[in-house]
N, C-alpha and C positions, 0 to 999 in steps of 0.2 A: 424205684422199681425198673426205670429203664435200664437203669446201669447192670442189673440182674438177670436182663432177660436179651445178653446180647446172644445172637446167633441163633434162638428160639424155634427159629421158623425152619436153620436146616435142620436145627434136634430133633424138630417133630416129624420132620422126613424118614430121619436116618431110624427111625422108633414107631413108625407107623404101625408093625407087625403087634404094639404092645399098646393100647386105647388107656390102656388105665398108667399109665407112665406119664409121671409131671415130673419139670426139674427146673425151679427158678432163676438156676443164669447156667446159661448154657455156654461153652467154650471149644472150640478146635485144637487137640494139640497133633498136628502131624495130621495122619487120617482118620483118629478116632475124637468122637465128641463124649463131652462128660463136663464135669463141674469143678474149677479151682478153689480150691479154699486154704485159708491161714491158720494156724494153731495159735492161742495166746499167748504171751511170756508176762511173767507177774511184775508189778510197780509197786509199791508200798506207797501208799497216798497218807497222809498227814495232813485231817482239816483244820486250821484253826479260826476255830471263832474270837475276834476282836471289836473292844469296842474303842475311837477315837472321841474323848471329853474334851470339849471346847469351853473355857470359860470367859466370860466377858461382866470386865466392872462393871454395877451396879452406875445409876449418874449420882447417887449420894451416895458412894457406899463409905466416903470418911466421915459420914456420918452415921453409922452403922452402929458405930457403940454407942454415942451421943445420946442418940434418940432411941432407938430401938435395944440395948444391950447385946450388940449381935457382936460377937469377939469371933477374931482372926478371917475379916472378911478383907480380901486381898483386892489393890486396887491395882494390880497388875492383870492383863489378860492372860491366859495358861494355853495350855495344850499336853495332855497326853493319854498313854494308849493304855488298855487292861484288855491282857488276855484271860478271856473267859472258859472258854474250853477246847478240850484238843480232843479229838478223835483219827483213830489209823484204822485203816479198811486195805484193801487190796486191790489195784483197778487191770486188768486186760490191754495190753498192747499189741498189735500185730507183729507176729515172730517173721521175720521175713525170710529167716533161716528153714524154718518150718511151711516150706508149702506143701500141698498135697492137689494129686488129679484125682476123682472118681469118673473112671471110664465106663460108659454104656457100653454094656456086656450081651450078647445073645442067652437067651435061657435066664433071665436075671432081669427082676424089676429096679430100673435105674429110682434113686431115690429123689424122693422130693425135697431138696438140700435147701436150708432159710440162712442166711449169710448175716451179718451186721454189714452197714455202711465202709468195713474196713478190712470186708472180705473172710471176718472172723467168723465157723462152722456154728452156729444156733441150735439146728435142730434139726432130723431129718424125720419125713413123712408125718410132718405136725402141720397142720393148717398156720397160713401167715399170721405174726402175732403182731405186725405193725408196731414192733418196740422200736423205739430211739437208744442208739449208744451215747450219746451226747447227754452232756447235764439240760438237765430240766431248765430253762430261763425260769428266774428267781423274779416274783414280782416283788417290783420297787416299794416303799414302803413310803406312804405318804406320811412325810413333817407333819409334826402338830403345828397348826397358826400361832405365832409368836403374836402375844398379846402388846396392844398398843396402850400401857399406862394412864398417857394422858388424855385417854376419850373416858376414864373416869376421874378427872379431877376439875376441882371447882374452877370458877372463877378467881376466885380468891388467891387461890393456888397460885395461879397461871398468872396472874400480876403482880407478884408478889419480887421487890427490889434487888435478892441477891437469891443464890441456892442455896444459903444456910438457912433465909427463912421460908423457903419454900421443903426445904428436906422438913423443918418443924413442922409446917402445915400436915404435910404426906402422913407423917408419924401421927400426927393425928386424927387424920382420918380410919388411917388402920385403925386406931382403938375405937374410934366411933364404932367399925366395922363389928369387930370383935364384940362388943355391946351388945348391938343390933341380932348378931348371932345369940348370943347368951339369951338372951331377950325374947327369941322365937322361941329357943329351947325349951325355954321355963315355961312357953305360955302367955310371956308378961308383956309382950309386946302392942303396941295401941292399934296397929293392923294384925288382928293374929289371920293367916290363911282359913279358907273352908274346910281344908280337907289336907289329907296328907302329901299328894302329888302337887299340889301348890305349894305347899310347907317345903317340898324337895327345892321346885324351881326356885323359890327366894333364897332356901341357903346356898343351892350352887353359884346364884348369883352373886352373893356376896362374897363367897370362895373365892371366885372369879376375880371380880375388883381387889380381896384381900393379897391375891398374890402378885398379879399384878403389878401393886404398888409395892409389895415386899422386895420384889425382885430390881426398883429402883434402887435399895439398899444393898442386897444379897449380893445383885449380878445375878448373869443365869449361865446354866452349864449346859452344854446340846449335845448330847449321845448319837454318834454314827455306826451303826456295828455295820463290820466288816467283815468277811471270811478269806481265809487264805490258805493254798491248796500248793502244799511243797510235795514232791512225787519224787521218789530214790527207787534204784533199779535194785533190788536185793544180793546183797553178798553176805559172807560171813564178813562182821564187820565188829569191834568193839568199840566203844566209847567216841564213836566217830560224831562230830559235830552234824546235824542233822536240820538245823536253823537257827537262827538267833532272835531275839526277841529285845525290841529297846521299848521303855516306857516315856523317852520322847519321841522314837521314831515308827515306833511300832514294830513291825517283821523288816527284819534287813534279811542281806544277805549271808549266807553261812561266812565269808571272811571279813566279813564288816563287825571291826574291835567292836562297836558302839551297842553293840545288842549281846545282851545276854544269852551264851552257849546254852541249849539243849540239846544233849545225847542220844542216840541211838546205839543201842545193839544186838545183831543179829544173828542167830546160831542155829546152823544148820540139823536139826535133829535125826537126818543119816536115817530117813526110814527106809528097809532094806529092800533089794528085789526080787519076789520070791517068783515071778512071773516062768523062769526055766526054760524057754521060747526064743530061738537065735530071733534077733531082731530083723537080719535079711530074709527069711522066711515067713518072717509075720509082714513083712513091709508091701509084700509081691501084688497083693489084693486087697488088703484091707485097708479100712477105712480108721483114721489116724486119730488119734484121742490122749488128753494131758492126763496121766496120773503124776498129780501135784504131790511134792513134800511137803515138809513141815519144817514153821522155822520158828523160832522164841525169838517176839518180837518186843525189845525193851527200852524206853525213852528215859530218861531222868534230867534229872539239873537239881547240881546242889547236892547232888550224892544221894539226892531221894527220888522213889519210884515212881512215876508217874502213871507210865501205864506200862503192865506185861500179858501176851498171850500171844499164844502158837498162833499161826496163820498160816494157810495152803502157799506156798510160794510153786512157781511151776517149776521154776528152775535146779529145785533141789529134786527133783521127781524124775520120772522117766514117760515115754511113748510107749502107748500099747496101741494094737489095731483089731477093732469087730470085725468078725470072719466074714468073708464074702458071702456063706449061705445064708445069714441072715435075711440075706436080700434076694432071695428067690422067688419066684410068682408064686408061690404057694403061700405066702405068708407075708403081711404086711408087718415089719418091724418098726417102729417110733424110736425115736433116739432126742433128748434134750441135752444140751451139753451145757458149762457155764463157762458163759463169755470172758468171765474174768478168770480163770486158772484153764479151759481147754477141759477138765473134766469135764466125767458123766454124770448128770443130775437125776436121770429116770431113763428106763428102758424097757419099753413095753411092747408086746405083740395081739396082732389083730389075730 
């Protein structure tokens, strides 16, 4: 807020004659005071959701068919990536081609202008809505505890002269395990629990030890998801590589051979301007606003569609500007705009 409220103090001099005039960052240009602000210009954002699979041998896992009949368990470690899902949205940048002054005018209630962080027009004569431009911090995701195997295994286990007979031991404990499960289920067991919520804690527990000791054999594989946020400035554009995607490396770079090309393309949809208004004559007073175009927005790989649908882009669009009598002390006018294209989202009067 301080950065919004530089020069405040001479604004409310130079505005004394008008009690009900607020203006959240106040500015000098020359000898008159008003408020700066930016228009946005559109980024085409591209999320992708990824996840990175970690696998690690098993300590018997050649013994994997042996003993347990587990086929094609790999006694190499691994690594690689799957992309989950993609999503395209449209983010706001600050046009720095596009600035605009609103100057405190006599006969004229100066407005009460809400800016983002980046100088981009929010809302005028709306109470602060203390929104953040900034992504939200993503809370971290706590690991599940990697189980420690051998705080269930016997004695016998654990002294036993080579790993081929301790992997037999292991094997058979699982099926002990397995038993002892069957065994609750049925009823047939020589400790049956009292009641149901005990019945749960004994099988989770044996669950617990059953994998455990499986994962001696299996190996275990650790999921990291990850997201990844590629941001392209909109043109007309066709078939243009857009990122690549490796399944050992996961998101490379769009010229890195090693990841597999995903497409973009973008078509301007030429919505017309029926507006009839020289642009020097709307400029002289009013207050500057994005009317976004429309672009067809299309990704593929592999010649099939991934995803297609029009989006506001600003850049295909034109500037319009709200008349200056909106903003006369006769009337309070409200104005919401959206951050990411400069349009008008609502425009209401008191």
């Amino acid at each position: 807020m301080k950065k919004k409220l530089i020069g405040l103090s001479a604004l409310l001099i130079a505005c004394s004659t008008y009690a009900q005039t607020e203006v959240t960052a106040g500015v000098m240009r020359g000898k008159d005071y008003g408020v700066t602000y930016l228009l946005p210009k559109t980024e085409i954002e591209i999320v992708l959701q990824t996840t990175k699979h970690t696998y690690t041998p098993g300590e018997f896992c050649k013994y994997a068919d042996r003993y347990l009949r587990l086929n094609n368990v790999s006694a190499e470690p691994d690594e690689y990536w799957t992309l989950d899902k993609i999503q395209t949205r449209v983010a706001g940048v600050p046009d720095k081609e596009n600035v605009y002054f609103v100057k405190l005018k006599d006969k004229t209630v100066a407005p009460l202008m809400e800016l983002t962080e980046d100088g981009i027009v929010r809302s005028i004569n709306m109470p602060f809505s203390g929104q953040q431009t900034g992504p939200n911090p993503s809370k971290a995701e706590t690991p599940e505890a990697d189980l420690d195997p051998r705080r269930f295994l016997t004695e016998e286990i654990l002294m036993s002269s080579s790993s081929a007979k301790m992997a037999e031991l292991v094997a058979k404990e699982i099926y002990n395990i397995r038993e002892s499960k069957n065994a609750l289920l049925r009823g047939e067991a020589d400790n049956m629990p009292k009641d149901g919520a005990q019945l749960k804690l004994m099988l989770d527990n044996l669950n617990m030890q059953e994998r455990a000791m499986m994962e001696m054999f299996s190996g275990t594989t650790k999921a990291e998801s990850k997201t990844f946020t590629v941001r392209l400035t909109p043109k007309e554009m066709n078939n243009e590589v857009a990122f690549r995607f490796s399944k050992k490396l996961g998101v490379v770079a769009d010229n890195d051979l090693a990841g597999e090309p995903y497409y973009i393309s973008v078509t301007d949809l030429k919505t017309p301007d029926i507006s009839g208004v020289e642009e020097s004559k709307k400029k002289l007073e009013g207050v500057a606003y994005n009317v976004p175009g429309r672009a067809k927005v299309t990704l593929t790989r592999n010649n099939k569609k991934l995803f297609e649908e029009e989006l506001p882009v600003t850049q295909f669009g034109t500037i319009e500007y709200l008349a200056p009598v909106l903003f006369n002390k006769n009337s309070t006018v409200k104005v919401v705009f959206d951050t990411a294209t400069g349009g008008l989202v609502k425009v209401d009067r008191e």
